[in-house]
C-alpha positions, -999 to +999 in steps of 0.1 A: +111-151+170+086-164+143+087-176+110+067-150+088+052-151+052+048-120+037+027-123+005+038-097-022+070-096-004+090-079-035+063-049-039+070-014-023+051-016+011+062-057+014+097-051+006+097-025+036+081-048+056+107-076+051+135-055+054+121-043+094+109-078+098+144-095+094+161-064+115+134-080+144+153-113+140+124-132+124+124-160+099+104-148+068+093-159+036+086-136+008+059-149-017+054-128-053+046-134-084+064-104-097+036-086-114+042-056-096+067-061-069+108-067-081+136-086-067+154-055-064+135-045-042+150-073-022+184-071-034+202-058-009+186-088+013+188-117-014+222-135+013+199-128+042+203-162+064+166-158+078+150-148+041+135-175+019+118-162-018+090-181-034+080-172-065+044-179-062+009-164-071-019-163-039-042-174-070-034-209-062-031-227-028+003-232-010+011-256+019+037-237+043+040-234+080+041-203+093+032-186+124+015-150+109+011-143+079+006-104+063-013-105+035+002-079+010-002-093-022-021-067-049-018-044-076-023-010-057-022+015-082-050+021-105-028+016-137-017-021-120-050-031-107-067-019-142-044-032-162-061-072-159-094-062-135-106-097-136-070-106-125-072-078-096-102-095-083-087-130-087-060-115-061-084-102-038-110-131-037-095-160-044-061-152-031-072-136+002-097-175+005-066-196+002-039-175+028-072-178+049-074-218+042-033-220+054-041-198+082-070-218+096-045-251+089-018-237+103-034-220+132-018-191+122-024-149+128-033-133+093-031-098+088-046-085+058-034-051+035-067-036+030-074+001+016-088+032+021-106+025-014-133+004+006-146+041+013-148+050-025-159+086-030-166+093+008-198+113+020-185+112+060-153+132+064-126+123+080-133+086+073-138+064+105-134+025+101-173+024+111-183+042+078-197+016+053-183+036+022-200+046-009-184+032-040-198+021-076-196-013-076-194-015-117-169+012-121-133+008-137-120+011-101-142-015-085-123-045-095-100-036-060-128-017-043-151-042-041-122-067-047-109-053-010-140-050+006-150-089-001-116-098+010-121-083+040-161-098+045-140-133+044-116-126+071-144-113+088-162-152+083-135-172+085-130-152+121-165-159+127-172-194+115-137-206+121-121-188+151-090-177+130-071-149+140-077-126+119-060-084+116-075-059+090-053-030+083-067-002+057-040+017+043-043+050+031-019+069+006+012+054+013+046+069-005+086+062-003+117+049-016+112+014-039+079+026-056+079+020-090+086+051-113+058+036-134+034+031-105+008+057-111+000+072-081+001+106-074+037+111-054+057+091-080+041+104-111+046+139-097+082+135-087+091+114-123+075+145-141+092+165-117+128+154-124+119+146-161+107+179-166+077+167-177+045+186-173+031+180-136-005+160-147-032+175-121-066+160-123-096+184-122-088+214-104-064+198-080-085+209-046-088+175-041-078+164-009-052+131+001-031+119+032+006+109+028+020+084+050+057+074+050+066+039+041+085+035+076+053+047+096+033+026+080+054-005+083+053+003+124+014+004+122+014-029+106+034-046+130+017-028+157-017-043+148-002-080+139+011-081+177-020-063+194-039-087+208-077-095+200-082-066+175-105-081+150-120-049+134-105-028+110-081-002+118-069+027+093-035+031+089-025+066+077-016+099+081-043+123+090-025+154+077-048+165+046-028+183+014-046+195-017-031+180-050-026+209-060-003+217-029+012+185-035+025+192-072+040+229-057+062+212-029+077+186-050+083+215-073+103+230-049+122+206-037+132+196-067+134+227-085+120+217-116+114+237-148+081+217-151+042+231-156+014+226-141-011+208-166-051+201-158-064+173-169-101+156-169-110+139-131-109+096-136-140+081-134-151+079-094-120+096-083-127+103-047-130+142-036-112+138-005-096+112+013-082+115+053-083+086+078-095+091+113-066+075+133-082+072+167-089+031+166-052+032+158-039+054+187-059+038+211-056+004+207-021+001+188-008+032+203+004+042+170+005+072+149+031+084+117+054+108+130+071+117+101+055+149+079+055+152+039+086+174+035+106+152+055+092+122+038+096+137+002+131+145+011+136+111+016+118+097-017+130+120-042+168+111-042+158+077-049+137+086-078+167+107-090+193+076-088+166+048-105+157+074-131+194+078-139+206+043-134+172+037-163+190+063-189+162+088-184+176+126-192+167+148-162+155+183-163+171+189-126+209+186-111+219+150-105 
């Protein structure tokens, strides 16, 4: 077994990632800052014997010893990472250089939480991990674009110039249980609208295209690629079933049965017009794929948006 640090250890995905981590029998530390991430997210874990929390911010170095390291810690959501942009990069660049400096003094694996946002609005569908990308290096989103795409070109050196061994995961749309009902991505804010009764907020005409990957299948892929050997390039880590937003906003309407409307608002500056990872690095070399589709997923998330939103006082539009 081996001691693990999981930076951003409280957020959705890292919380997740601890819980499976521990269930392995692995020593791990949790480092967060708490900008995004929560200790209840943890909560249920906070007597674990083999779980240490340090409240910490990747900004500034650390000494620790640790064996691997996955490298977690960043606003994902547009409204976090756009909230403090210069802070977003900060995280990416500075943070991603010193968990590369304790992994080169340590000697240990580092596994880095990259994004599908490296491909910005794609021109090459499905996206392959040998597409370069086309995003707008001075637009509102490119503080974790570009934040994510330098942080990879340093684990990329640091492999070269320093032998470290290095693991870059890009994650597509992830969604589950312990995202924040405030998080601004497209499942939450649908499902909080949804059981608020709140008009469902489409961008543009909502034929925009995204993949949905459960929180559990993604955890597995991350593992996966942390424990194959000798895979230094990136490999996407989603699910390669496309949905429409627009299809999207109608199933959780359904499964909730909410009262709420559809309502069409202006597309965000660069918002890409479709988004689906081509999963064949990951199948052949990790042998891993998600196995678990968006109904079965949402059927999952949605009850625990219905007990946070109740435990918060917010008056539901839906049964309880």
């Amino acid at each position: 077994m081996a001691v693990i640090l999981v930076t951003g250890g409280a957020g959705f995905i890292g919380s997740h990632l601890v819980e499976y981590l521990l269930a392995q029998g692995h020593e791990v530390l949790s480092l967060d800052n708490y900008f995004t991430g929560s200790k209840d997210n943890l909560r249920h874990l906070l007597d674990h014997p083999r779980l240490e929390l340090i409240r910490h911010d990747v900004v500034n170095p650390i000494m620790l010893e640790v064996e691997q390291i996955y490298h977690l810690a960043c606003p994902a959501s547009p409204v976090h990472y756009q909230y403090n942009p210069v802070k977003t990069i900060k995280t990416n660049v500075m943070g991603t250089l010193n968990m590369l400096g304790l992994a080169k003094r340590v000697k240990a694996r580092i596994l880095l939480a990259s994004t599908s946002e490296v491909y910005g609005d794609p021109q090459v569908h499905p996206q392959r991990e040998d597409y370069w990308g086309n995003v707008n290096c001075l637009g509102p989103r490119s503080c974790y674009d570009e934040g994510k795409r330098v942080a990879e070109t340093l684990m990329m050196d640091y492999h070269r110039q320093n032998g470290v061994d290095i693991r870059i995961a890009r994650i597509f749309n992830t969604y589950g249980p312990r995202m924040a009902i405030n998080d601004g991505r497209v499942v939450s804010n649908f499902i909080v609208q949804a059981l608020t009764g709140r008009e469902i907020t489409i961008n543009g005409d909502g034929r925009q295209t995204r993949s949905f990957c459960y929180v559990s299948d993604l955890v597995r892929g991350l593992v996966a690629l942390m424990n194959t050997p000798e895979v230094y390039l990136p490999v996407n880590l989603g699910n390669p079933e496309e949905f429409t937003i627009l299809e999207l906003a109608r199933q959780v309407l359904e499964m909730t049965g909410s009262p709420s409307r559809l309502s069409f608002q202006p597309l965000p500056a660069d918002d890409p017009v479709m988004r689906r990872p081509d999963i064949t690095r990951a199948r052949e070399l990790l042998g891993w794929q998600p196995t678990i589709p968006l109904a079965q997923g949402l059927q999952a998330t949605i009850p625990y948006f219905l007990e946070t939103l109740k435990a918060k006082g917010y008056e539901l539009a839906v049964a309880a």
